[in-house]
Each structure stands twice: as structure tokens, then as C-alpha cells.
C-alpha positions as MATLAB code, in Angstrom:
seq = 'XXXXXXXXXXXXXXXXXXXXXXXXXXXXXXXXXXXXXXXXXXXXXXXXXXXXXXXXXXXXXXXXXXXXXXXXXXXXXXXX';
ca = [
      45.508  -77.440    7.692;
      45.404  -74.279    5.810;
      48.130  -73.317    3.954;
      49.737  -69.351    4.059;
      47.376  -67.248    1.895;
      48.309  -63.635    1.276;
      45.383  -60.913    1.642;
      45.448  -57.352    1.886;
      44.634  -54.331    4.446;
      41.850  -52.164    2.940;
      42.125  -48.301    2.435;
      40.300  -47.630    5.079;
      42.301  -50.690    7.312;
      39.842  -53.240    6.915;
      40.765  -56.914    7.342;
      40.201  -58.730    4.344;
      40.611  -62.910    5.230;
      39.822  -65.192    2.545;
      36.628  -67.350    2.612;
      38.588  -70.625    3.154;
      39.699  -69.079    6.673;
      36.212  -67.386    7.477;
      34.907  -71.075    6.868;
      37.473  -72.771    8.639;
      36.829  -69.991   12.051;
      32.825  -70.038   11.277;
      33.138  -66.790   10.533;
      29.761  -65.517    9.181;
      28.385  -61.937    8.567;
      28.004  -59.974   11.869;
      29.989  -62.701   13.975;
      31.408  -60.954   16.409;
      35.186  -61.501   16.614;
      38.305  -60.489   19.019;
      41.741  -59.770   18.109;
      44.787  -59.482   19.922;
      48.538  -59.807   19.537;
      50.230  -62.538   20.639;
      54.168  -63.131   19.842;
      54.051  -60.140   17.626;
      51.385  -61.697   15.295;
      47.476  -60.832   15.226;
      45.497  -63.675   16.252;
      41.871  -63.518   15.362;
      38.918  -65.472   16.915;
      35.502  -65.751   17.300;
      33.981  -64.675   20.758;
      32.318  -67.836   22.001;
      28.483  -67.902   22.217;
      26.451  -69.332   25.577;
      25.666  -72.476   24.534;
      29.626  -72.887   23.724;
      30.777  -70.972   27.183;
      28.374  -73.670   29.168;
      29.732  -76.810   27.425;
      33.140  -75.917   28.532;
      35.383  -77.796   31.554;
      34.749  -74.507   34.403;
      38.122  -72.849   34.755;
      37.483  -72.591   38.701;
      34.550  -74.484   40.843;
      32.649  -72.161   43.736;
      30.243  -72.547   46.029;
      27.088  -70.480   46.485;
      28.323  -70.102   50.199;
      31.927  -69.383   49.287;
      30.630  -66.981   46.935;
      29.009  -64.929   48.730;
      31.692  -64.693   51.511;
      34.101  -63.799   48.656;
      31.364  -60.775   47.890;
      30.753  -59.573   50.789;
      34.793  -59.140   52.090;
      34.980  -57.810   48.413;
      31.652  -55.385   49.512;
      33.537  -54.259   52.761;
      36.790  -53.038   50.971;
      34.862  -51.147   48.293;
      32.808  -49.149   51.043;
      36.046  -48.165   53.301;
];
């Protein structure tokens, strides 16, 4: 576990984290990263790549058939 470090916000509000928590997140030059607020504190995180997304437990199982019922209904209230 990493302890509290202090950084700072740069003149120009850039996010400066220290290399212990870029190493920790696998944060790397041009990693693309998200950020959102969550209980009033700024949680920052890598966005997941493909190989990652696919090795994951699927948040909902569908279908082929069942997904293309679902898209056509969906098809049919878009066109009225």
C-alpha cells in the first residue's frame, strides 16, 4: 500500500502524480486515463485495453437471437 504523498496542481492545472503511483496504476507516457469524482475525491484510472476488456467475467450474457430482437424493437422506436 502506498502511503499519502502530497503533489501539486501545475500553472496551467496539470496533474502532477508521483512516479511511485504512475508505477503502481501502469501509468506510462500517452496512457490514456479517466477521471471522475467519486465521494467528493478525484479518482484516477487507466482506461482498460482489449486484451484486458476480453479477459473480464461479461457483465450481462446475450444471445445472437436475443440480440437482434432487442435491435430491431430498438430500430422500430427510433423510426416512429
Amino acid at each position: 500500500m502506498i502511503e499519502t504523498v502530497e503533489s501539486r496542481v501545475g500553472s496551467k492545472g496539470e496533474l502532477f502524480p508521483p512516479k511511485e503511483i504512475r508505477e503502481k496504476l501502469g501509468l506510462k507516457p500517452n496512457t490514456r486515463i479517466l477521471y471522475r469524482i467519486s465521494e467528493g475525491k478525484l479518482v484516477v484510472e487507466p482506461v482498460p485495453d482489449l486484451e484486458e476488456l476480453m479477459s473480464r467475467e461479461p457483465v450481462a450474457v446475450i444471445s445472437v437471437d436475443e440480440f437482434r430482437e432487442d435491435r430491431t424493437e430498438l430500430s422500430r422506436k427510433v423510426e416512429r
